[in-house]
Steps between C-alpha positions, in 0.01 A plus 500: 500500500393819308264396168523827220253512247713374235589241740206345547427542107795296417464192693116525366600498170761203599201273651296590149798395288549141663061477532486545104803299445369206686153548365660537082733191587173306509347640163568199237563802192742696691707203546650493190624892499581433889719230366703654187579773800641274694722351209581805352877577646478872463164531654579307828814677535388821457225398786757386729683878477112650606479284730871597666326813486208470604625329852710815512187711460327261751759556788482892488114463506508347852486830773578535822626759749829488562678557868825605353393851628273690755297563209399206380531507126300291256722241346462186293676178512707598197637775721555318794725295323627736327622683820862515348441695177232700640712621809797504344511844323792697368558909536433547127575343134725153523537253179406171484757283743693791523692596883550807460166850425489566128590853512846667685506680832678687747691227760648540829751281562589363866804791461252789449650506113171615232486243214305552236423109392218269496362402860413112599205424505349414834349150406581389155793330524641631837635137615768565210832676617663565131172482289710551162698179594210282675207591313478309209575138703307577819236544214544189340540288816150633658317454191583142474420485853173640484438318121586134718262579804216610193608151331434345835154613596399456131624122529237531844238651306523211230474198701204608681325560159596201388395332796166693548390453104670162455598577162799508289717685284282326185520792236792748365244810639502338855872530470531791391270659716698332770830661369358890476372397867870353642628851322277743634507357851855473471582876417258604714665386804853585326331907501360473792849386671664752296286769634603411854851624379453748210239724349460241180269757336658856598317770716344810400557839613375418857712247535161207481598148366402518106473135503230524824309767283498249192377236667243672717378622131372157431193530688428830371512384168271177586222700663492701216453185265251315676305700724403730221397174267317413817285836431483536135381078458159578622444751322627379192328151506147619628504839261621269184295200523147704621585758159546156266218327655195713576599758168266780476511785728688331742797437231453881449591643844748262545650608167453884599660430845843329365543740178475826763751344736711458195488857369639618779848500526595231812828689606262812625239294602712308782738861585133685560380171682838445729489912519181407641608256767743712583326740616209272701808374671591824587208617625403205723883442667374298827416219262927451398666482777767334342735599186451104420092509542530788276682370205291220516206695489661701189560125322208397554288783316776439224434179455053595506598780230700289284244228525220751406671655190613118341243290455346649204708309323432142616170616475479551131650166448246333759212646314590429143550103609157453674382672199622215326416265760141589524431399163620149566293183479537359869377896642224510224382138591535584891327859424234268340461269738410776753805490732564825653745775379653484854577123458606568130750745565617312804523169303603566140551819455826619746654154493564554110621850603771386783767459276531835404443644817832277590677633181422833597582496869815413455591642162389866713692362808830650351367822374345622809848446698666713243210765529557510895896600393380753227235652729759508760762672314269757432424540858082391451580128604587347869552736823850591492633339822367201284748248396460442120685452174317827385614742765860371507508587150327828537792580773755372263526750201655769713772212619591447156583832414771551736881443424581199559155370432308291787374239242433236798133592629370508133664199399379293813116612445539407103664159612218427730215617294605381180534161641165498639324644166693283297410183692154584444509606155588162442276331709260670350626387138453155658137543620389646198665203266355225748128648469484598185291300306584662169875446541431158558302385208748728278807196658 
């Protein structure tokens, strides 16, 4: 088993999610937001679609060197069982479920005649003998193969929950967080059989599996969004509650620090701080061995710059609540009483502040995936033998300028990514209703 950075990062940050949860479960006021989460249908549906996700991510973050080759690559678990699409390529552009390349070529035929047609492809569809004819019901037929062996383990999934938690289906969000389940499971599998077959998704001019690049995206696109919250929450928390608190000089070179990291413009500061990286990789090349170890290493220091230039902003808001906070009776009675500031801002003062460092994690959960794909497409974001949303766009605009136009790899990454920012765009919605204390006294 091989452990990358990012790796290790990512089941870290796993173990500190289900620690907190367990330990805010217990907390008598956050049962009440904990619970209109739970009920709201919206909310627990849109976590059900991270959590698809996340598993996905969680798969490809699981290393190990492979002995497909003499080599030995570094692969993940995702890719092992991926073997299919990622072995599978094409000689150049195919469309999605498509049997035959996207673009005409010279043929030989078995006669020595030249034809000038489009040539099978050499996996997508090759079990097919007229494609035109056969297509559309081998198709059909598979799918609803694969969808009933999805339905199956889903059923398998089910009764083990049910038996494990010993509860049933008692409210219309159980159910319908069930359903999205049985449907994502279920076309999952149907894909997955599909791929064995066709290339669902396309290729792109190498021939590689659009759909394999998609889904090998996710993780990307999860590091992104929670390892660099990982970096900037520290900050954030200790820099905004030690300015609101203490005041004074100390509020002053906090202040100073955030408003200079502000005026300077964050697309140059991470293109001179990856330029940067760039060349300390290149200069010390015995430590990447590895194209892998190196993209990691590239991701990584992505994820440290991106938490470095955005936590001014949860900063600000930190800092103008323990303002308010500090002026409260229960910290000026404790203050009085002579318990220490340690104790006070340990006991009273970030408890109060919790719910907006919630709001705010998740609210900047979606924006940071998007600014991996807009750093990407500008060629300042992930390594380029990176899979990610950004870099499959980036390679996209010249595809969609040629006649016909290869619309496939920009559609899949859009699919994918829009999905994933739009399920937690409204989770977020959700979070921020649940804990809002305003919003509630307005009902």
């Amino acid at each position: 088993m091989v452990v990358l950075w990012t790796d290790g990062l990512v089941f870290f940050l796993v173990l500190a999610v289900i620690s907190f949860s367990f330990y805010f479960a217990r907390k008598p006021q956050m049962k009440r937001p904990l619970g209109k989460i739970a009920n709201n249908k919206v909310g627990m549906l849109s976590l059900v679609v991270l959590f698809f996700f996340m598993g996905i991510g969680l798969l490809d973050s699981i290393h190990f060197k492979s002995s497909e080759t003499s080599a030995k690559p570094i692969i993940s678990v995702l890719d092992y069982w991926a073997s299919p699409l990622r072995m599978q390529g094409e000689k150049t552009y195919s469309a999605p479920f498509a049997a035959h390349l996207y673009s005409k070529e010279t043929i030989i035929l078995e006669n020595g005649t030249k034809v000038w047609a489009y040539p099978r492809l050499q996996h997508g569809g090759k079990h097919l003998k007229q494609p035109s004819v056969e297509k559309v019901g081998d198709i059909f037929i598979k799918g609803s193969i694969g969808f009933a062996k999805g339905s199956v383990l889903f059923m398998l999934i089910f009764i083990i929950s049910l038996k494990l938690t010993k509860k049933s289906l008692a409210t219309k969000t159980i159910k319908a967080a069930w359903i999205l389940t049985f449907l994502l499971v279920s076309m999952s599998y149907m894909l997955i059989d599909l791929s064995t077959y066709y290339h669902v998704f396309g290729t792109d001019k190498v021939g590689e599996n659009i759909f394999y690049q998609a889904v090998k995206s996710i993780r990307t696109g999860l590091v992104i969004g929670s390892l660099t919250t990982l970096i900037m929450l520290p900050l954030a928390i200790s820099f905004g509650i030690m300015a609101g608190f203490f005041r004074g000089w100390v509020d002053d070179v906090i202040q100073y620090i955030y408003t200079t990291l502000n005026s300077i413009p964050s697309v140059l500061l991470i293109a001179a701080s990856i330029l940067m990286v760039q060349v300390y990789m290149a200069n010390h090349e015995q430590d990447f061995t590895s194209l892998i170890v190196r993209a990691d290493m590239r991701l990584l220091f992505l994820c440290l710059i991106l938490g470095v230039t955005s936590w001014t902003g949860l900063c600000r808001l930190l800092r103008a609540e323990t303002l308010k906070l500090r002026e409260m009776e229960y910290v000026q009675a404790a203050q009085a009483l002579g318990v220490k500031r340690g104790r006070i801002l340990f006991r009273h003062i970030l408890p109060n502040l919790m719910h907006i460092v919630l709001i705010s994690v998740v609210l900047d959960f979606s924006a940071l995936v998007l600014a991996e794909a807009v750093l990407s497409y500008i060629n300042i974001g992930v390594d380029p033998t990176t899979y990610s949303w950004g870099n499959m766009i980036n390679g996209a605009r010249l595809e969609m300028a040629r006649d016909p136009v290869v619309w496939w790899p920009l559609s899949a990454s859009f699919i994918f990514m829009f999905t994933l920012v739009l399920a937690a765009n409204l989770f977020a919605d959700c979070v921020r209703d649940a804990f809002d204390p305003r919003r509630e006294s307005a009902l």
